[in-house]
KESEKOL-6881 format. One record per residue (C-alpha): residue in three letters; x, y, z. Coordinates in steps of 0.02 Angstrom, whole numbers, plus 50000, padded with zeros to 5 digits. Layout:
<pts>
ALAXYZ...
</pts>
This chain:
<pts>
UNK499434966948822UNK501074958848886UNK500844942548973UNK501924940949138UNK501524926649200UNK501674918749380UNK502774930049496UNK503204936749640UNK503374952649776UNK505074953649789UNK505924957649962UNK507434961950024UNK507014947150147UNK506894934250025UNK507964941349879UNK509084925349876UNK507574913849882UNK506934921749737UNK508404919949647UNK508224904349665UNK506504901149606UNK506714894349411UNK504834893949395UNK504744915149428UNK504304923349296UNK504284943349341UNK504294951349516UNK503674965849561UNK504614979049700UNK504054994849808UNK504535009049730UNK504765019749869UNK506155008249942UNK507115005949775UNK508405020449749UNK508555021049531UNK510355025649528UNK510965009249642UNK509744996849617UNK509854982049723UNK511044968549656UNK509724954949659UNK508544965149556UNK509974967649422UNK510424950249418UNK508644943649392UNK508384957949241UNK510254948749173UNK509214932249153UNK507584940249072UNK506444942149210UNK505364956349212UNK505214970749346UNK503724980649376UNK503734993349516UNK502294994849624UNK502065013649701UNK501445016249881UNK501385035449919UNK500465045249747UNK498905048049821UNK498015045549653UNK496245044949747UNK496735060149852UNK495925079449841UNK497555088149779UNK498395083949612UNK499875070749602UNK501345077449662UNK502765080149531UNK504075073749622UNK503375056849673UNK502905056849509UNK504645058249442UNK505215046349559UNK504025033349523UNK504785036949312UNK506535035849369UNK506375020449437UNK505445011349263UNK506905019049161UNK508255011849276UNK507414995249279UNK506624994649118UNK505054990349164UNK503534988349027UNK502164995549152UNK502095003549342UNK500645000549460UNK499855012449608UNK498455013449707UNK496505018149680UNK496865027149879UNK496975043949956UNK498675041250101UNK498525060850136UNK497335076850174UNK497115094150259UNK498395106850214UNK498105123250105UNK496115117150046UNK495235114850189UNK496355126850288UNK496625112950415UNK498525105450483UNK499155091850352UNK499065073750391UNK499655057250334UNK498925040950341UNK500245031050345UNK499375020250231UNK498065016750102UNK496185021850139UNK494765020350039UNK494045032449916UNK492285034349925UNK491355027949783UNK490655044649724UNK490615054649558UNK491635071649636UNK492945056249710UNK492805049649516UNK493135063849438UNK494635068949537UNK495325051549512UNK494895053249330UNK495835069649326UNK497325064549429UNK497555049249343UNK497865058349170UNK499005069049249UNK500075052249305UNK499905042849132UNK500475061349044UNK501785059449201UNK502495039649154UNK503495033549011UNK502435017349021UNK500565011349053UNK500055013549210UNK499075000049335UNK497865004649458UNK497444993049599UNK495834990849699UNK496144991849887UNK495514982050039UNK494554992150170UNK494074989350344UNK492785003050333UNK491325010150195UNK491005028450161UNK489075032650187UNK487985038850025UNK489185029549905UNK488505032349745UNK489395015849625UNK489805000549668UNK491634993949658UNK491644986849488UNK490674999549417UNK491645011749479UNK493165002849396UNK492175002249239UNK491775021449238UNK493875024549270UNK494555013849137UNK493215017649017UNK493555037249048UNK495365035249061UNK496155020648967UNK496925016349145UNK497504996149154UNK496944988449312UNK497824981649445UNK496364968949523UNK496704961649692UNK495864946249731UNK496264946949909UNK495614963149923UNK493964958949850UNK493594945049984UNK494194958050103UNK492774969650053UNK491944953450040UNK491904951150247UNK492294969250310UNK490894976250205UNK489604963350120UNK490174965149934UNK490044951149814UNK491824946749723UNK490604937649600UNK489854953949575UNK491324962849544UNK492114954049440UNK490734953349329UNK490734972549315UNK492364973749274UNK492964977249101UNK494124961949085UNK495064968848932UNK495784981549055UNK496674969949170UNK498384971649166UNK498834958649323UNK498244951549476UNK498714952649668UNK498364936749774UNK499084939049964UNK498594929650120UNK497694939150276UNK496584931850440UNK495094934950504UNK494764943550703UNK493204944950785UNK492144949350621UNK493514959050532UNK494704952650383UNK496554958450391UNK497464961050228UNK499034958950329UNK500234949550167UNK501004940850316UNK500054921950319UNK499844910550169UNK498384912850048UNK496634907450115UNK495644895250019UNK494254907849994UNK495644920549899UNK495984905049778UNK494344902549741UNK494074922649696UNK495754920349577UNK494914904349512UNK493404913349475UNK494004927349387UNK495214913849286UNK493524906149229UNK493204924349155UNK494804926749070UNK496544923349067UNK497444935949158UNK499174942449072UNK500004943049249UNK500024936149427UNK500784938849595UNK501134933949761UNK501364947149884UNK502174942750071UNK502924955950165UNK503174949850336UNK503384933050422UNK504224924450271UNK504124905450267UNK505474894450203UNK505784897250005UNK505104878850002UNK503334887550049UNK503194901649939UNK503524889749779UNK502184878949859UNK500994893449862UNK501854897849674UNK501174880949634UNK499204883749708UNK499204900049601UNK499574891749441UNK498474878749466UNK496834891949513UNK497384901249354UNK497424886149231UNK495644883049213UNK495774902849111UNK497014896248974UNK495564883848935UNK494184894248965UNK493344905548848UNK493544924948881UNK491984930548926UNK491424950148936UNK490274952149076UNK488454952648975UNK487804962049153UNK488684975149177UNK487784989149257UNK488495005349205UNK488035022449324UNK487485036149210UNK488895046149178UNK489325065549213UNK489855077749097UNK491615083549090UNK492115099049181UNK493195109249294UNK493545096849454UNK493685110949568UNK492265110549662UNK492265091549682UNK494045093149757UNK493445105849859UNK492175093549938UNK493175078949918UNK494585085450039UNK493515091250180UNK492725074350174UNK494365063850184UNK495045077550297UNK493795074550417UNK493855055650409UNK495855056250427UNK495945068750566UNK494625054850663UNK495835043250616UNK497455050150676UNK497025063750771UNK495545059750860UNK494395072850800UNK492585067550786UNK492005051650676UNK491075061350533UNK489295057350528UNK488755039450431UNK490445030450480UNK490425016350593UNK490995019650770UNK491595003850788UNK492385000450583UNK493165019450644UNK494265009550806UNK494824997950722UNK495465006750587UNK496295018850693UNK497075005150767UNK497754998450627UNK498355012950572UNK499235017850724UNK499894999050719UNK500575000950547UNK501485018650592UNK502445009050734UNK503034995750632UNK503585007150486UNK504505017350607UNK505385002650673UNK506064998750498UNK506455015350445UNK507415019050626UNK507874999850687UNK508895010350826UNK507545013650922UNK506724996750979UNK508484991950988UNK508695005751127UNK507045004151191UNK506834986351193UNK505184978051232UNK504424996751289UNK504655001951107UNK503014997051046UNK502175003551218UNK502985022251199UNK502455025351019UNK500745020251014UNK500645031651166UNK501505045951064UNK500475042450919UNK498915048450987UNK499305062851013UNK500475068550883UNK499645062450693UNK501095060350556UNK501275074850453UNK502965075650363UNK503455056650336UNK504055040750411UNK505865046350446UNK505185063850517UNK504145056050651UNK505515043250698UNK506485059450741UNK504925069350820UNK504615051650926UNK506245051950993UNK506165068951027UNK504595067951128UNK505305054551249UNK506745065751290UNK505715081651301UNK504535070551431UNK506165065551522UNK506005047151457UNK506575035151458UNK506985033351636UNK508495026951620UNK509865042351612UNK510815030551510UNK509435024451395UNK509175042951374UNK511055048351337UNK510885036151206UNK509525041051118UNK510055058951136UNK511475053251050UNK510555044650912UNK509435058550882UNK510665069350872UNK511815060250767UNK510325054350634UNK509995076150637UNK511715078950573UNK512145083450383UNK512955066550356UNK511905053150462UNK513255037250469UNK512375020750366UNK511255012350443UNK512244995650472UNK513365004350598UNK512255013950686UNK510834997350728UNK512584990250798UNK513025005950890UNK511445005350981UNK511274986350997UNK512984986851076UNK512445003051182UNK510914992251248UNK511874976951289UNK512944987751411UNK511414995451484UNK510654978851514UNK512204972651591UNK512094985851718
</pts>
């Protein structure tokens, strides 16, 4: 298996600080916001001086009812040609359910949400991840994801559950530290535990992020430095092996490039005790009794009415399915709805611009009541649309401009977005002035 070594998430944010960094060894990028036939020029200079590239997928769905779509799937291929990358990661997740199978509207999560830890949701994964490796030109990484909520009846735990999909599969794994003491506080499960069910031969790299901790819950938010108690996870599973690869991910609030090599610095030093250490297989590892192979059908049948029904609570407030915490339920919602408002806000920097400090206000207003169905860049264009359909905002000027946005960003040929954040930064400066 390839060793990467230390690395980091790279950002558009902090492209030239990475640069920079003499001690990086790979970096890994979204997919999704990486176009393959004009990469950016920081990624191409860093693959000029040997460092390696690994794109990490958001949007698959591997954990989902319906069968990877072809197209994302093509995408996600594009891009490891164009930046000749030896593997590409995803997500053990469903992000999407409803449609055609349960005969229910579509919906979109916005984000990652946990699979439950069932044989139908391991067969489909088993299933659907075939279909991706057939898919990619290179191994593919799955990671484990952090959850702020537990499906009831689970029938595995986490690692074995891990176990079961690479065993079945030949899958690599992706294995977030951070996310393990996530499920560590949001839903009693031992890291220790888990990482002693793994099958550490499968490891292909690890995730280490920073989060916090409000009233109870654990936030995987990749925004504050890496908590002492995600070291010592990293540290222990370093005492188990030596793993090929691993990464820092920050995606918001970005300290000083000073910081992140600090943080660089902790990582290597949690990992060093596993180029000492002797790699141990787990001599406990408890392994489900397994199901015969078969047609998936019937398990994807059952497996999207029960994430349909958690995602419409979600989104659409539907009933919380019976077993779920009420409470677990809110907050994810929450989050959810907290996550759609600052994606939007990227993808369409226009409107906060134009809305100013009622920006945040409007959407998560809008937002319950009209779940995502087609897309980030859709429900910028459906929010805007639902202000000026409600006669908002109440200033006929504010309004002529975002008429003019909306209908400008409908067009065949949208302008870039550089000119049109300055169009409505300038239109909001006149406003203000008025």
């Amino acid at each position: 298996m390839e060793r990467l070594g230390v690395g980091i998430g790279w950002r558009p944010e902090i492209a030239e600080a990475v640069e920079g960094m003499p001690a990086v060894d790979w970096v890994e990028i979204v997919s999704e916001n990486v176009c393959p036939g004009h990469p950016p020029e920081s990624l191409l200079r860093l693959r000029e001086r040997g460092v390696t590239v690994v794109p990490h997928g958001v949007s698959l769905g591997l954990g989902g009812a319906e069968r990877p779509d072809e197209r994302r799937l093509r995408a996600l291929a594009e891009r490891v040609e164009a930046l000749g990358s030896p593997l590409v990661s995803e997500h053990i997740a469903f992000v999407r359910a409803g449609g055609a199978p349960t005969a229910s509207p579509r919906l979109e999560a916005g984000h990652l949400l946990p699979v439950p830890r069932t044989r139908d949701a391991l067969d489909v994964l088993c299933e659907n991840v075939r279909i991706a490796q057939d898919a990619l030109p290179v191994p593919l990484a799955v990671e484990n994801i952090a959850a702020l909520l537990a499906w009831p009846d689970e029938e595995l735990t986490e690692g074995q559950f891990l176990y079961e999909l690479a065993d079945r599969t030949g899958v690599r794994l992706l294995i977030d530290v951070a996310n393990l003491h996530t499920n560590h506080v949001n839903r009693g499960e031992d890291p220790a535990r888990a990482l002693a069910e793994l099958p550490l031969e499968a490891i292909a790299y690890v995730h280490v992020a920073g989060g916090f901790e409000r009233d109870g819950v654990w936030h995987d938010s990749h925004a504050h430095p890496v908590p002492r108690p995600v070291l010592d996870v990293l540290a222990d599973l370093a005492s188990r092996l030596s793993p090929p690869g691993v990464l820092l991910e920050r995606d918001e609030n970005f300290p000083e490039p000073a910081e992140l090599e600090r943080e660089l610095g902790v990582i290597r030093e949690a990992v060093e005790p596993g180029r000492t250490s002797a790699v141990r297989r787990p001599h406990e590892t408890v392994r489900a009794p397994g199901r015969a192979e078969g047609t998936t059908e019937p398990a994807r049948q059952r497996l999207a009415l029960a994430q349909t029904a958690l995602l419409s609570a979600l989104v659409a407030g539907t009933p919380v399915p019976e077993g779920f915490d009420r409470v677990r339920m809110g907050v994810q919602a929450r989050a959810l709805a907290a996550k759609r408002a600052d994606v939007v806000a990227k993808v369409a920097p226009e409107l906060p611009v134009l809305l100013g400090e009622g920006y945040r206000a409007a959407f998560l207003a809008y937002a319950q009541g009209h779940p995502m169905s087609r897309g980030y860049r859709q429900d910028a264009m459906d929010f805007a649309a639902s202000l000026l359909l409600a006669g908002r905002p109440d200033d006929p000027a504010v309004r002529r401009a975002l008429r003019e946005w909306r209908l400008e960003r409908s067009g065949p040929a949208p302008r870039s977005r550089g000119p049109a954040v300055r169009a409505a930064r300038a239109a909001r400066k006149v406003l203000l002035r008025r």
